[in-house]
Wavefront OBJ file of the C-alpha trace (Angstrom):
o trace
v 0.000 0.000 0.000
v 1.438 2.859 -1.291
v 2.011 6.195 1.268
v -1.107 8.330 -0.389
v -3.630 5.999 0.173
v -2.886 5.122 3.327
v -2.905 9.000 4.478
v -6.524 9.062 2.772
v -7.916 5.649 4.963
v -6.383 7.607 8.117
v -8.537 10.423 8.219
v -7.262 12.930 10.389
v -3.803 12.237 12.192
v -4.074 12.111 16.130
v -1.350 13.653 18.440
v 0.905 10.350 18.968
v 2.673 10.705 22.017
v 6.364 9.067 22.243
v 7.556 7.307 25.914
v 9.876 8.896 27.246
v 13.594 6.773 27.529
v 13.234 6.847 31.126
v 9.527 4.997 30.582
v 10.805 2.885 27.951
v 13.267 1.492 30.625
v 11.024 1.695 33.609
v 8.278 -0.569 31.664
v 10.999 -3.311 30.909
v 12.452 -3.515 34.617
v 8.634 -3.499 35.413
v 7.399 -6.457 33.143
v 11.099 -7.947 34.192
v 9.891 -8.102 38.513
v 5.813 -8.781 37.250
v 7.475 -12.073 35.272
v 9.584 -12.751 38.022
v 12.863 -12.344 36.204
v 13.647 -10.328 38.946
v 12.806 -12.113 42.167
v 11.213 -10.050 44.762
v 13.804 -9.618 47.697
v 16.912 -9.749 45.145
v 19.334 -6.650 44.759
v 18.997 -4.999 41.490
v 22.265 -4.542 39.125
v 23.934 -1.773 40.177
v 24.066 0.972 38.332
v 26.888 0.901 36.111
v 25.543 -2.841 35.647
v 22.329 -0.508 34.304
v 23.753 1.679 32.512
v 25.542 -0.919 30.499
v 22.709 -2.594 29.820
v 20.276 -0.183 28.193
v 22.967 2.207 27.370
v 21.313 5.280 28.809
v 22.200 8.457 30.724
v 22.981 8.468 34.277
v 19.980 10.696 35.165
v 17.539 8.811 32.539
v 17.997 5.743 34.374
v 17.606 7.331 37.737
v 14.455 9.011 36.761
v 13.016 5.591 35.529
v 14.078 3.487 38.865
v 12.437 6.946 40.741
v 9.345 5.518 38.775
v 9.503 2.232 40.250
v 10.367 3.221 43.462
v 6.945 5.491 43.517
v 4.956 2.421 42.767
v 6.275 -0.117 45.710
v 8.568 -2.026 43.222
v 11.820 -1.367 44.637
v 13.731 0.721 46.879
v 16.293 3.068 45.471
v 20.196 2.928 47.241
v 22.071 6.473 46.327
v 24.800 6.119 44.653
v 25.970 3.561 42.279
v 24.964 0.619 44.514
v 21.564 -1.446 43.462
v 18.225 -1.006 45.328
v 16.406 -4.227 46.149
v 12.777 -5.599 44.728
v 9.556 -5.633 46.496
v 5.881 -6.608 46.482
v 4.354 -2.994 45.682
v 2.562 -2.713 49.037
v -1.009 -2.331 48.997
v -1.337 0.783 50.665
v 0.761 2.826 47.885
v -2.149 2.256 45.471
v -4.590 3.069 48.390
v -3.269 6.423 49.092
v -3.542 7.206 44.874
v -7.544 5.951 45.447
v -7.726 8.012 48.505
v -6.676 11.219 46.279
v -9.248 10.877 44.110
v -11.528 9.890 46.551
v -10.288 13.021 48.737
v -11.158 15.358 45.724
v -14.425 13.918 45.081
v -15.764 14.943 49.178
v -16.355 11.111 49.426
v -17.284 10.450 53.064
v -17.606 7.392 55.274
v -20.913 6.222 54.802
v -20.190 5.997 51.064
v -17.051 3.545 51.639
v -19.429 1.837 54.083
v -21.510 0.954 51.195
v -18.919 -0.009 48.830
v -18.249 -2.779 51.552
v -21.664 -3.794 51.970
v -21.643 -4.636 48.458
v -17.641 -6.220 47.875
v -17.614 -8.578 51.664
v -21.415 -10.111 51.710
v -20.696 -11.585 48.603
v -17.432 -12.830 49.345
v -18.876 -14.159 52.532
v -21.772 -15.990 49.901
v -18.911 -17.651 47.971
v -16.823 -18.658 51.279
v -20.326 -20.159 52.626
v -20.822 -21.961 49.319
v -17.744 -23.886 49.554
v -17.395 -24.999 52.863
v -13.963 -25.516 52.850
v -12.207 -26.798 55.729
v -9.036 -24.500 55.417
v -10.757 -21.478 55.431
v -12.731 -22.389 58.481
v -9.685 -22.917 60.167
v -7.758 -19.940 59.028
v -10.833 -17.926 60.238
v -10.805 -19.495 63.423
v -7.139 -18.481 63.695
v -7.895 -15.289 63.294
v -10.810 -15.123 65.897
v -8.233 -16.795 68.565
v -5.690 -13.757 67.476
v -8.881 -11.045 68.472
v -9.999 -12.977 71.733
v -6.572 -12.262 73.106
v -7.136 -8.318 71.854
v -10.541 -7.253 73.548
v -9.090 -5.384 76.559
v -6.425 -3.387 73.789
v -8.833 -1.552 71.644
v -6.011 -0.707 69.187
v -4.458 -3.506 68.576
v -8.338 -4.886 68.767
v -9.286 -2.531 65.960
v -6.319 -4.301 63.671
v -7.122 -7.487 64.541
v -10.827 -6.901 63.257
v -10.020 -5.361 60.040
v -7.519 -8.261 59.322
v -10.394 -10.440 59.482
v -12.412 -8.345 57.799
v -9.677 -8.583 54.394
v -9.228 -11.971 55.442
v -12.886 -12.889 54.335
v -11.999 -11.681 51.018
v -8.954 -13.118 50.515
v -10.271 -16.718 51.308
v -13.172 -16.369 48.472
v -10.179 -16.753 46.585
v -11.110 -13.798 43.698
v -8.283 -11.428 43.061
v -10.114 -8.534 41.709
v -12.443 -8.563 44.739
v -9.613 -8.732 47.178
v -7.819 -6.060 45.196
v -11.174 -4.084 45.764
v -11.269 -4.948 49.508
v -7.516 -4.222 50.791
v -8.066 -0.968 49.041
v -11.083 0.232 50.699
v -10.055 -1.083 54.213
v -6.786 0.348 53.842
v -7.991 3.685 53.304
v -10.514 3.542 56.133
v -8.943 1.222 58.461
v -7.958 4.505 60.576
v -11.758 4.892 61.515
v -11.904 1.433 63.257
v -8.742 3.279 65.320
v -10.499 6.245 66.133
v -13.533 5.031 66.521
v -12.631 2.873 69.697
v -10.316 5.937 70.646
v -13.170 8.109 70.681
v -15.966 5.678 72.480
v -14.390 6.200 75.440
v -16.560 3.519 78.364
v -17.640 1.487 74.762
v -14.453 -0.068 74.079
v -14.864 -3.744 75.204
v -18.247 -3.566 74.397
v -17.379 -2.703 71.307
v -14.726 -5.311 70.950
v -16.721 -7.910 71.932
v -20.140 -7.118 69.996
v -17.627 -7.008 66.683
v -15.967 -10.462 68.053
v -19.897 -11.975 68.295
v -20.686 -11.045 64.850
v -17.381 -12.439 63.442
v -17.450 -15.902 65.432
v -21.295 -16.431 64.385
v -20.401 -15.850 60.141
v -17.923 -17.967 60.542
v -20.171 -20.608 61.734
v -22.673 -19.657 59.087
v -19.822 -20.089 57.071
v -18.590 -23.631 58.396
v -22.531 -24.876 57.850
v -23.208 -23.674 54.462
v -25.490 -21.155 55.217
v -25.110 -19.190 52.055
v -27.600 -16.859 52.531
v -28.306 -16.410 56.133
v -24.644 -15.475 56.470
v -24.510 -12.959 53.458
v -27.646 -11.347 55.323
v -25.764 -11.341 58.516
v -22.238 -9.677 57.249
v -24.534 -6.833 55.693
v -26.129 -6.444 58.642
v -22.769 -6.667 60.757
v -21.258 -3.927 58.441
v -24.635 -1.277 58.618
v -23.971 -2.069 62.948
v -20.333 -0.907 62.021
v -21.175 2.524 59.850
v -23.505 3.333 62.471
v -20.964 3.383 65.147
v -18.565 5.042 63.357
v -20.707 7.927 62.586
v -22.019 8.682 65.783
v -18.856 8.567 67.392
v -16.512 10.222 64.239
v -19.399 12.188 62.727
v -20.050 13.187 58.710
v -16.486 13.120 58.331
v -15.349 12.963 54.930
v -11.902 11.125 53.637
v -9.996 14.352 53.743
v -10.909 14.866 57.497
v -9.415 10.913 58.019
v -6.671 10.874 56.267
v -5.627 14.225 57.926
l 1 2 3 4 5 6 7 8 9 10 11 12 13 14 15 16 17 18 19 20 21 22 23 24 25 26 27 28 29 30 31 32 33 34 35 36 37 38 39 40 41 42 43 44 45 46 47 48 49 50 51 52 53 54 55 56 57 58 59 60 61 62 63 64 65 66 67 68 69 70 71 72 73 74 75 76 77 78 79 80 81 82 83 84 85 86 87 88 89 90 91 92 93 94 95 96 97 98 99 100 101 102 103 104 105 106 107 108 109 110 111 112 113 114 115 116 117 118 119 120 121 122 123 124 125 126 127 128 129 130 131 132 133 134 135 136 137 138 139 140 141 142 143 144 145 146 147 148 149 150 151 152 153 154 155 156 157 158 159 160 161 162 163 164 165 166 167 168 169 170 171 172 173 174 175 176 177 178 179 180 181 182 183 184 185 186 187 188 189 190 191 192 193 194 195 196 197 198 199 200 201 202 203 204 205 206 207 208 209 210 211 212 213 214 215 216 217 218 219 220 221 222 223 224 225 226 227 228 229 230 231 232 233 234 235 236 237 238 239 240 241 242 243 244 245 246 247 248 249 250 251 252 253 254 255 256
């Protein structure tokens, strides 16, 4: 096909943007730690090692390993010494959410219901199954909060780690991508919460500890829908308390 006709089968040209070098190189060490090419917890090259390699400038290849190290991928020595590859923590892509959630005035009660919609169904699906394992490994986790109820703190962790535990078990990665995301970002509330319910606090602790023993033994009998009901119910109990005690606080006032 000759150059005119194409031009006339285009229509009008759009703007084609080029990568930079520096993203050019930061997508490559990317795909490289995603495939597993480079292990999590290895060192990277160091830099002249880098440089060699992709035959780049000093400060290109800095700016593309600054890329990486904004994302959770690695961590960045100065110098000319490697940096080392992680697991991109959850909570980097949770404070990204929270920005947009920050500039949209979302508030508490509209998390709440994101949840009441993502962990009932997961909940459904861990009823459905009745598998052994993640009876147990809920169990585990109920033994881990029974030794919590006088420390409302370290109580208030304990719950939400069950709480992304749930999801986790039902064994879909989108939902539990969905899940550590929104508990991450309002996690804090189950903190201040108990701080602020000052006289509540084991009564809190063990009202939330009631609710999560009895799903799980929805859960261990197969109670699909009794035990979806419940964990909606369990989760309304929750936004209640956390907005009489925190107020209409939006995510900008937590995350302050």
């Amino acid at each position: 096909m000759d150059g005119e006709r194409l031009r006339g089968m285009a229509g009008p040209a759009p703007s084609m943007r080029v990568p930079k070098v520096a993203e050019l190189v930061a997508n490559d060490l990317r795909r490289k730690i995603i495939r597993g090419q480079l292990p999590v917890g290895d060192t990277l090259p160091n830099e002249p090692t880098l440089l060699e390699i992709y035959r780049v400038s000093r400060p290109t290849l800095r700016e593309a390993l600054r890329v990486l190290e904004s994302e959770g991928l690695v961590s960045v020595k100065r110098g000319a010494q490697g940096g080392r590859v992680h697991v991109p923590d959850i909570s980097v892509a949770a404070r990204h959410v929270a920005l947009q959630l920050q500039v949209r005035d979302t508030t508490m009660e509209d998390l709440f219901a994101a949840r009441r919609v993502i962990e009932p169904g997961a909940v459904r699906m861990l009823a459905e199954r009745r598998a052994k394992s993640v009876v147990k490994a809920l169990r585990e986790q109920l033994a881990v909060e029974a030794e919590l109820l006088d420390q409302p703190d370290a109580y208030a962790g304990a719950a939400t780690d069950f709480h992304v535990l749930l999801v986790e078990l039902a064994g879909n990665n989108t939902l539990t991508i969905f899940s550590q995301l929104v508990l991450e970002i309002v996690s804090r509330h189950h903190h201040d919460t108990f701080a602020r319910a000052v006289g509540l606090e084991r009564e809190y602790a063990e009202e939330a500890h009631e609710h999560h023993t009895r799903v799980v033994d929805l859960v261990e009998q197969g109670a699909a829908d009794e035990a979806e009901a419940f964990w909606r119910f369990h989760i309304e109990g929750a936004a209640v308390r956390a907005m009489r005690h925190l107020g209409p606080k939006t995510i900008v006032d937590l995350l302050d």
